[in-house]
N, CA, C and O atoms as a Tinker XYZ file with bonds, in Angstrom:
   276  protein
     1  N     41.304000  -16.841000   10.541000    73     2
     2  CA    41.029000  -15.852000    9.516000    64     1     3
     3  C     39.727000  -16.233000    8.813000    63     2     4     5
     4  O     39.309000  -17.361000    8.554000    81     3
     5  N     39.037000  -14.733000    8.499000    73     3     6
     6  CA    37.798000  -15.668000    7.641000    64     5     7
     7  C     38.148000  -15.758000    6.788000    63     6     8     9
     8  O     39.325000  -15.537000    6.502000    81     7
     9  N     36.703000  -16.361000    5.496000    73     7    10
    10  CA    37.096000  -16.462000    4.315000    64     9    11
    11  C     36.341000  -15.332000    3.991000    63    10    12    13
    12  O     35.622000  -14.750000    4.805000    81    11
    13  N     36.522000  -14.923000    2.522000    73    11    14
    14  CA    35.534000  -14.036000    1.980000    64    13    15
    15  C     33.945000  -14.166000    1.507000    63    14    16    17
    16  O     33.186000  -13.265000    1.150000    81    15
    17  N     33.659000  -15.834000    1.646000    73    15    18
    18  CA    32.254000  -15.894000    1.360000    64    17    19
    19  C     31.728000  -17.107000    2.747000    63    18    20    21
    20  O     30.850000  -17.969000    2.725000    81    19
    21  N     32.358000  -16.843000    3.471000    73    19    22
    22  CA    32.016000  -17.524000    5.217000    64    21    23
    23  C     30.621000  -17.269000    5.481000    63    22    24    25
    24  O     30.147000  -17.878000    6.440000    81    23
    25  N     29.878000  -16.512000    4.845000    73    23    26
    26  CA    28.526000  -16.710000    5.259000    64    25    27
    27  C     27.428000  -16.701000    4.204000    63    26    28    29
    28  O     26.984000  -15.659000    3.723000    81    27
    29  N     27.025000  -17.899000    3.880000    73    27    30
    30  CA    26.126000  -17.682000    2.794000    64    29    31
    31  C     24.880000  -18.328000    3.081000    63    30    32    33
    32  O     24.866000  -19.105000    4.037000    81    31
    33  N     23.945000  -18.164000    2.493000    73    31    34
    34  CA    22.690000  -18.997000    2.981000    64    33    35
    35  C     22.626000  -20.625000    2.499000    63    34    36    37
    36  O     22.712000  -20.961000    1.318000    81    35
    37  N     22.468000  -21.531000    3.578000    73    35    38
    38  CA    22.876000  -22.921000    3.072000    64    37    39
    39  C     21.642000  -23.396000    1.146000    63    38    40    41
    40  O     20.710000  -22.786000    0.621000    81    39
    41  N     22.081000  -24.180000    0.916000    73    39    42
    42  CA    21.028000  -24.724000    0.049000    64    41    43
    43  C     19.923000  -25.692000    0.688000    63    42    44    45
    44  O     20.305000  -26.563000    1.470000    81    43
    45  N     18.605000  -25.567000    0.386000    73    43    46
    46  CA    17.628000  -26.387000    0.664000    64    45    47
    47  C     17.016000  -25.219000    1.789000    63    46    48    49
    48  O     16.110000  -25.565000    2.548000    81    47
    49  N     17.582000  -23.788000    1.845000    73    47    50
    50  CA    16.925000  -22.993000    3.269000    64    49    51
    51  C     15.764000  -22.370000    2.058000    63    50    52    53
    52  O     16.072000  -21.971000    0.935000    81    51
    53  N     14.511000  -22.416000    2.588000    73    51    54
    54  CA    13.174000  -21.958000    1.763000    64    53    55
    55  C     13.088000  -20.522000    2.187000    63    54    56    57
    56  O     13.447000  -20.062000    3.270000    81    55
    57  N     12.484000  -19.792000    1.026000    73    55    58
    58  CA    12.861000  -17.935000    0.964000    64    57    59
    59  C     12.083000  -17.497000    0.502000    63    58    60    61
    60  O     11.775000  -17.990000   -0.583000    81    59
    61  N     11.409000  -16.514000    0.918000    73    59    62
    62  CA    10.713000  -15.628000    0.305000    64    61    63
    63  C     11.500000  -14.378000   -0.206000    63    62    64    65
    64  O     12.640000  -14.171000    0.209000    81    63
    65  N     10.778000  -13.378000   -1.285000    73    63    66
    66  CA    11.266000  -12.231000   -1.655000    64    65    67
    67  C     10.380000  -11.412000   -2.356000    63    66    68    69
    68  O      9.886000  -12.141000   -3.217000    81    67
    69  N      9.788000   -9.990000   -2.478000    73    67    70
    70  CA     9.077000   -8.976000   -2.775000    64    69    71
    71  C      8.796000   -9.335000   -4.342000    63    70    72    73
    72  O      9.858000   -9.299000   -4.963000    81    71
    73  N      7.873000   -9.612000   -5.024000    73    71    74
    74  CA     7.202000  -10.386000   -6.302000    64    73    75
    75  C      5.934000   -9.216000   -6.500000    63    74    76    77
    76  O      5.154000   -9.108000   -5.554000    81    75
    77  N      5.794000   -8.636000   -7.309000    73    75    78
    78  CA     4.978000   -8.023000   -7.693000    64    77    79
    79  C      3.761000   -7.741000   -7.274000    63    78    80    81
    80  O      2.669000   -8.012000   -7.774000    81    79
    81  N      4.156000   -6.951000   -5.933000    73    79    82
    82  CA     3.022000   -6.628000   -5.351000    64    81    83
    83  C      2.894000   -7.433000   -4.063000    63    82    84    85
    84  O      2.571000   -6.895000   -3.003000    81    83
    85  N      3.178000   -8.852000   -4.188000    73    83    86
    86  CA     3.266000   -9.734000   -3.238000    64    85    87
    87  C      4.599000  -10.760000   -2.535000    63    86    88    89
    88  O      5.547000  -10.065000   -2.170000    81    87
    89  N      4.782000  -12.230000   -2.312000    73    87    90
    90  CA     5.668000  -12.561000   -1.739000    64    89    91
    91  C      6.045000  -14.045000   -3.165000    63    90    92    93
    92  O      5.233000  -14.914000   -3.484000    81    91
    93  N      7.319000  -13.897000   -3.677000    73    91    94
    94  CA     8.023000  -15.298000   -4.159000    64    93    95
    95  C      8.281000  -16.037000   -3.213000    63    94    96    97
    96  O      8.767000  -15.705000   -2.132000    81    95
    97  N      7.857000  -17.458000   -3.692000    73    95    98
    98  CA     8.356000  -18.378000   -2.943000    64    97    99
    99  C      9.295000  -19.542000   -3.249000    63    98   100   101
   100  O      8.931000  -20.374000   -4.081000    81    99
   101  N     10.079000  -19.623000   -2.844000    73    99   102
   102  CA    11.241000  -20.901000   -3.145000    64   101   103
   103  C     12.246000  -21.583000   -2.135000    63   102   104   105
   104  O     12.057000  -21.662000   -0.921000    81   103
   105  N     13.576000  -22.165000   -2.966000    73   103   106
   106  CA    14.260000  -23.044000   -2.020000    64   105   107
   107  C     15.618000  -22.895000   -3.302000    63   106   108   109
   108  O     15.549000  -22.918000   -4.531000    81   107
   109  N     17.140000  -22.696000   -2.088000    73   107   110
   110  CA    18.046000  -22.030000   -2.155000    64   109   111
   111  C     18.450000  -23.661000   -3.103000    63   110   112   113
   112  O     18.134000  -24.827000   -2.865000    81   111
   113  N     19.186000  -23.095000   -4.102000    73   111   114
   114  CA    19.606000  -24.439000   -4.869000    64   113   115
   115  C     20.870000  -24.166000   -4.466000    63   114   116   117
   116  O     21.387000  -25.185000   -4.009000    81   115
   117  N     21.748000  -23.015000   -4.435000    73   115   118
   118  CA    23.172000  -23.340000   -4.941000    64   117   119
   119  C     23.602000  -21.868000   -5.563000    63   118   120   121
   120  O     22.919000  -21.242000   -6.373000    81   119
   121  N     24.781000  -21.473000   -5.058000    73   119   122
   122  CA    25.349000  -19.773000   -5.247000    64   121   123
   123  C     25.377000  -19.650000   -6.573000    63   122   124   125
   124  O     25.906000  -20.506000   -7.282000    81   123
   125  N     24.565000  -18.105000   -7.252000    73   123   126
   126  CA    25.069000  -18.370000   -8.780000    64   125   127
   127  C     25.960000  -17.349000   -8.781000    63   126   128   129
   128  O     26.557000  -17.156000   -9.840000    81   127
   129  N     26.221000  -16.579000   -7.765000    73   127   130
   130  CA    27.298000  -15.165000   -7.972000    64   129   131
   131  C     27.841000  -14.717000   -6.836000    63   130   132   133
   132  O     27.231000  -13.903000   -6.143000    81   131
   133  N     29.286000  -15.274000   -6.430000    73   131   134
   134  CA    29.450000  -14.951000   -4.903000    64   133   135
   135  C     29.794000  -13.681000   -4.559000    63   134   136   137
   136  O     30.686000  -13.143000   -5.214000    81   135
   137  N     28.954000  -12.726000   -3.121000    73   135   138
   138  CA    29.758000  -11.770000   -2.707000    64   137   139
   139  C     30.756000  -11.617000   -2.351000    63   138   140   141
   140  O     31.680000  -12.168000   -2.949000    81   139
   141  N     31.056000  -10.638000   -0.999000    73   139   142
   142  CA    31.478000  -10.387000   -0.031000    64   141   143
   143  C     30.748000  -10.553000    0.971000    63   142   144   145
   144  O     31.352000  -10.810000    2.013000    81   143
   145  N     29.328000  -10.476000    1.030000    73   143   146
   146  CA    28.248000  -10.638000    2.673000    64   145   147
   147  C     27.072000  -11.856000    2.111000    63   146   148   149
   148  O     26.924000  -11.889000    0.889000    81   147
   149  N     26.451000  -12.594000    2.735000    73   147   150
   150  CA    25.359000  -12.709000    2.363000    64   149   151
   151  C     24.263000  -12.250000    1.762000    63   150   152   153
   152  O     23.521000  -13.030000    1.165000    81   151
   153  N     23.973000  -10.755000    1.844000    73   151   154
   154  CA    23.457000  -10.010000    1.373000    64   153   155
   155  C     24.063000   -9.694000   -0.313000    63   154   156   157
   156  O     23.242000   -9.442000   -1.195000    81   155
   157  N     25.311000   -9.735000   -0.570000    73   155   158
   158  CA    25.768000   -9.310000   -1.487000    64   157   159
   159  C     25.769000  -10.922000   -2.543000    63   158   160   161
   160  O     25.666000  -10.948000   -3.769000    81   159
   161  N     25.888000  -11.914000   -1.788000    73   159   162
   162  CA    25.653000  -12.926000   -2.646000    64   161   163
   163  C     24.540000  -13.589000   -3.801000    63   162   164   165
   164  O     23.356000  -13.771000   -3.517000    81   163
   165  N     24.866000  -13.767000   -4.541000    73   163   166
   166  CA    23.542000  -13.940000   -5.778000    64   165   167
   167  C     22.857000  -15.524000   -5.509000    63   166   168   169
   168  O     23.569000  -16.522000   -5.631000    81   167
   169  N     21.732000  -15.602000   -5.219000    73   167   170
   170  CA    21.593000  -17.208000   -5.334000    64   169   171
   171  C     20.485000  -17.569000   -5.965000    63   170   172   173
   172  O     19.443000  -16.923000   -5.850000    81   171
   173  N     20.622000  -18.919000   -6.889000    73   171   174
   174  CA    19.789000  -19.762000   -7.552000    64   173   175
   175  C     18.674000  -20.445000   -6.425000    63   174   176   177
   176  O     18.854000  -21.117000   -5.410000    81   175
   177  N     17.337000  -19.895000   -7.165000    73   175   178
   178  CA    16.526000  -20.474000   -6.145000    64   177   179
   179  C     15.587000  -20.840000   -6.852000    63   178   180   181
   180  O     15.365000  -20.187000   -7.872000    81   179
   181  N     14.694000  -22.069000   -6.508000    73   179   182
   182  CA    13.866000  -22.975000   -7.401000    64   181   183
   183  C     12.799000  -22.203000   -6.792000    63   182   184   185
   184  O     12.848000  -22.185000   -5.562000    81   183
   185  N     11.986000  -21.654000   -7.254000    73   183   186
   186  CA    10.277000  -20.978000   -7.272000    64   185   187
   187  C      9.296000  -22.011000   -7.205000    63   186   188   189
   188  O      9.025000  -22.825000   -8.088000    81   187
   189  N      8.735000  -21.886000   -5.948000    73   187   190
   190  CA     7.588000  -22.728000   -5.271000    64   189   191
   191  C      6.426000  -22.747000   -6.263000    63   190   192   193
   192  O      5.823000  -23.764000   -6.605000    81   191
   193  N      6.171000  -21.452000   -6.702000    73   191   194
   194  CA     5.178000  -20.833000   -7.118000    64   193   195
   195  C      5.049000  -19.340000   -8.423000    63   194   196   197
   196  O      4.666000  -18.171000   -8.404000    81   195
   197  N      5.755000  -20.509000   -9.633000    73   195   198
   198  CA     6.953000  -19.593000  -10.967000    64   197   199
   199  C      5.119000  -19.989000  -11.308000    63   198   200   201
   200  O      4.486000  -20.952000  -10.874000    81   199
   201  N      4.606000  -18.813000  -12.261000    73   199   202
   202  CA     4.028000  -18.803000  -13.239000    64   201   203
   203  C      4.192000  -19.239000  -14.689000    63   202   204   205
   204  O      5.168000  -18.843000  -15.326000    81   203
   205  N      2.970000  -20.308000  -15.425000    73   203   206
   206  CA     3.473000  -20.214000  -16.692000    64   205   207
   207  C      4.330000  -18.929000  -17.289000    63   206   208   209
   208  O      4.355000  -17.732000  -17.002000    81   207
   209  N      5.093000  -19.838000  -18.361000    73   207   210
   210  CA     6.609000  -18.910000  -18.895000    64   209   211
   211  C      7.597000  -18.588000  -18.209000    63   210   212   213
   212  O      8.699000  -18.225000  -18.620000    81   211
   213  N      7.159000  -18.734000  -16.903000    73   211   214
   214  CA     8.223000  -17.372000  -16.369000    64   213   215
   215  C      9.219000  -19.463000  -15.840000    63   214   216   217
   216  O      8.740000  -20.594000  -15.761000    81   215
   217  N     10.737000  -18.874000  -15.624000    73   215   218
   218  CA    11.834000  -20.031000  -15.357000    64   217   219
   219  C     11.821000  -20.669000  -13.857000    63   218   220   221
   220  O     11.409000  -20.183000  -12.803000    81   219
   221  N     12.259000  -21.595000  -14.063000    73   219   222
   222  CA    11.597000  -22.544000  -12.594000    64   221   223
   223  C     12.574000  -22.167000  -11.555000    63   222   224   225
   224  O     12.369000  -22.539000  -10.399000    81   223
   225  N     13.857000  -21.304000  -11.920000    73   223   226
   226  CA    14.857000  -21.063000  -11.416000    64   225   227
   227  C     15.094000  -19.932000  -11.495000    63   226   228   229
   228  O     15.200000  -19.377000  -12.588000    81   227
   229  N     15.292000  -19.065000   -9.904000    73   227   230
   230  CA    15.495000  -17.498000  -10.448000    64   229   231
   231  C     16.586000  -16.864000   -9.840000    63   230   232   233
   232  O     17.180000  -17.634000   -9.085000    81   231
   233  N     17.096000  -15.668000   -9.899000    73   231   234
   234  CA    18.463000  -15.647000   -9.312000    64   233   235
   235  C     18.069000  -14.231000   -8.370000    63   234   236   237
   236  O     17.348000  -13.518000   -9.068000    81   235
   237  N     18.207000  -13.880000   -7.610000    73   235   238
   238  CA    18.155000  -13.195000   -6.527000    64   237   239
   239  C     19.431000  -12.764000   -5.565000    63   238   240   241
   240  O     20.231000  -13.587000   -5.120000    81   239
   241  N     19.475000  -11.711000   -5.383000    73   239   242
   242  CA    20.065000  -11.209000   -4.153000    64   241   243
   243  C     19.835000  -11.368000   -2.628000    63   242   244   245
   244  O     18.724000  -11.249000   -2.111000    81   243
   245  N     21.089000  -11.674000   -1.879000    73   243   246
   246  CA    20.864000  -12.161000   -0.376000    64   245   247
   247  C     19.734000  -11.299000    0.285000    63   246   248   249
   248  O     18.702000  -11.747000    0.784000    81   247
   249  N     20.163000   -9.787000    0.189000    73   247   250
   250  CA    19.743000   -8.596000    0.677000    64   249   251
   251  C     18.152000   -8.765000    0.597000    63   250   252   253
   252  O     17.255000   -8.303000    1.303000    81   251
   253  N     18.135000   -9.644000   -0.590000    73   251   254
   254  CA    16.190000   -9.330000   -1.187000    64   253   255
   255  C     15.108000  -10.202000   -0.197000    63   254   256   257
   256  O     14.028000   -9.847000    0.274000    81   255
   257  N     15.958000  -11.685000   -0.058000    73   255   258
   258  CA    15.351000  -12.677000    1.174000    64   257   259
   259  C     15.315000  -12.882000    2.232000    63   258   260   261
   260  O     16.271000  -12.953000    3.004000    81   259
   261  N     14.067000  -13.028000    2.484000    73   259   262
   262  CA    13.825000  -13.492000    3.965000    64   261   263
   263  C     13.917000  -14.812000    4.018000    63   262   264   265
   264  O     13.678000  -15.417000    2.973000    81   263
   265  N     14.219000  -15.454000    5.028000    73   263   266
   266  CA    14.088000  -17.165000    5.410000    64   265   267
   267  C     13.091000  -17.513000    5.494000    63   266   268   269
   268  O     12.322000  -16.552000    5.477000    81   267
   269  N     12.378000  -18.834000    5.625000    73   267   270
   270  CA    10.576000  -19.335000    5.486000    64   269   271
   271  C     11.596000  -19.808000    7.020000    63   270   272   273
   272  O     12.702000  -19.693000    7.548000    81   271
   273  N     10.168000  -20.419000    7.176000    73   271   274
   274  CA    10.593000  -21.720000    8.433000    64   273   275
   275  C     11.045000  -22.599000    8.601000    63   274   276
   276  O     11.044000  -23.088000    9.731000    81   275
């Protein structure tokens, strides 16, 4: 039987996601809101490349990331 959150993106997998105009970059810390799909899962991700002010940690949707290499 599965479970209900059997697929999530591991921590330490590096991600991009659609940033204003261009691409965020980071690395998966750790689930902050579990789905039902990967896509539906919320995750804490440390920003490669956070601008002054903005938090070193941002929370994102599965659906929103792509994987780096």
């Amino acid at each position: 039987m599965a479970t209900k959150n059997a697929s999530v993106i591991p921590d330490g997998t590096e991600v991009s996601w659609p940033y204003r105009g261009t691409r965020g970059h980071g690395t998966i810390q750790s689930v902050y809101k579990r789905g039902t799909t990967t896509g539906s899962t919320e995750y804490n991700i440390r920003e490669h490349d956070h601008h002054p002010g903005e938090p070193d940690v941002v929370h994102h949707y599965g659906r929103a990331l792509t994987r780096g290499k």
